[in-house]
C-alpha positions, 0 to 999 in steps of 0.5 A: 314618103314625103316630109310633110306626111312623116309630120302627120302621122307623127302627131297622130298620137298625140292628136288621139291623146288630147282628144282623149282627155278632151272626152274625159275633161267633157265627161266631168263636166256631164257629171256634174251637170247631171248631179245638178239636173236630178237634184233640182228635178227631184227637189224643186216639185217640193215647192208646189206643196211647202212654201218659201217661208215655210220651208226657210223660216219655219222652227219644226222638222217633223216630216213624219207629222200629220200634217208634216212639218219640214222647216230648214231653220234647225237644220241650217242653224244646226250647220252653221252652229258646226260650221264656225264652231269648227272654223273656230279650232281649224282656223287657229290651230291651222294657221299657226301650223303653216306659219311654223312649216313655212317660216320657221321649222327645220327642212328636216322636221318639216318633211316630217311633219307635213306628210303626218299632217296630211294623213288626217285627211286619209283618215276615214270620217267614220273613224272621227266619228266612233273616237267621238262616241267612244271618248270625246262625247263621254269626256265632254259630258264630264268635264261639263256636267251634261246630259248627253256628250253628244252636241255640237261642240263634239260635233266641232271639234272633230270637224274641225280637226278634218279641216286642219289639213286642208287649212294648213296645206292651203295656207302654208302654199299661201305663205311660201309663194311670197316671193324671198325678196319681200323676207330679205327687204325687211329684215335689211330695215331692221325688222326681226323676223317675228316682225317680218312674220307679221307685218310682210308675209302674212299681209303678202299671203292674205288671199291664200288665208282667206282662200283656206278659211273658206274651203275648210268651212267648205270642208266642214259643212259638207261633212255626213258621217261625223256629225250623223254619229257625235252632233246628237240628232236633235232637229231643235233650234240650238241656243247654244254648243252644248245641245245636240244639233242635227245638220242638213247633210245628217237628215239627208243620210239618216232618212233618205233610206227609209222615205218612199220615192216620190213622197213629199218628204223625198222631195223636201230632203232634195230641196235640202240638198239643193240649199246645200249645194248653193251655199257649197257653191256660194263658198267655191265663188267666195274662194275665187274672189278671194283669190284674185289680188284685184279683190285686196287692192281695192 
């Protein structure tokens, strides 16, 4: 057998390998493409019967009306008020844990800690929810004197709580991969390390942060089971954190099921899904610019 032939069919294998991850990688891709194509198929039809400014500007969701009314803006504020309310727990409580893994916690303690950190994010968003209508929402409503516990301050507390692992792991790779020399050359200027901590290495990981803020609102908006159990379900405009609230991924899971196929209100909660899928899609393009060093240098 010639040198030559031994060659070919020594990379038979891996040539059958990579055509194989080459179909996998393809098949994800189809996926994909084919959750686009049914949501914009199903949703866009909605179109020729609820105008744009309806359907964006107007204050009533009541699919079940005569005649209907589907106006997103309570749901999409609904989403928003969890969104930045979560954000506003994540993002601080986050940050400072990445800045004690990677700057100051023992190697020891640090292998300890982050693998718990981590699991929160194993933990079942059902889970989250039940604590929420069994101890947060009742506890809520008695430090506040309210009517109902079950509001958006609930709602993003605990959504804010599932997004601290992805915040913190996002951030504390953010912060490690700054290279040792930048620490070493400014503690050798007289710099403390509180000092370096601040004006160096969170200045040096900037994008990584901006990248961990935007997945964890990522993270939290996409959010189904929690806020269908603890936000209260209310399609109002809200004023305010301790109002219940209903987001646009909680009206697609509580009346998907009882909509009949190819009825108007089926369409419209695909067109709800598509707006949700363009901001999910809009903060994935956010996290990519905030992740090229020519965006911070500008």
């Amino acid at each position: 057998m010639s040198e030559r032939r031994k060659r070919g069919l020594g990379k038979k294998p891996q040539d059958t390998a990579g055509l194989v991850l080459f179909f996998v990688a393809l098949s994800s891709v189809a996926f994909i493409l084919g959750i686009i194509a049914v949501l914009f198929v199903e949703g866009l039809p909605a179109l020729s019967h609820v105008s744009l400014s309806e359907f964006f500007l107007g204050r009533r969701w009541y699919p079940v009306s005569s005649p209907p009314r589907f106006g997103l803006l309570p749901l999409l504020l609904g989403s928003l008020f969890v969104t930045l309310g979560g954000l506003a727990f994540a993002v601080p409580l986050g940050f400072l844990a990445a800045v004690f893994l990677a700057e100051i916690c023992p190697w020891g303690l640090r292998e300890f800690l982050k693998p718990v950190i981590e699991i929160l994010a194993g933990i079942p968003s059902v889970v989250y929810g039940f604590f929420g209508v069994v101890f947060l929402a009742p506890f809520l409503r008695e430090i506040f004197t309210l009517p109902t516990g079950l509001t958006a301050l609930t709602a993003s507390m605990l959504l804010g709580l599932m997004a601290v692992p992805v915040v913190v792991s996002v951030m504390e790779d953010a912060l490690t991969a700054v290279p040792r020399d930048y620490r070493e050359a400014a503690l050798a200027l007289g710099a403390t390390r509180w000092e370096t901590i601040k004006e160096v290495v969170v200045p040096a990981a900037s994008s990584g942060i901006g990248a961990a803020v935007i997945l964890g609102a990522g993270r939290i908006i996409g959010e189904t089971m929690t806020v269908l159990m603890v936000a209260g379900g209310a399609a109002l405009i809200p004023r305010s954190f301790f109002q219940p609230v209903r987001t646009m991924t909680a009206a697609i899971a509580a009346e998907m099921a009882e909509t009949p196929v190819g009825s108007l209100h089926y369409r419209v909660l695909f067109l709800v899904a598509v707006v949700l899928f363009a901001i999910t899609l809009l903060f994935d393009l956010v996290v990519n610019l905030f992740g090229r060093r020519e965006f911070w240098r500008r």
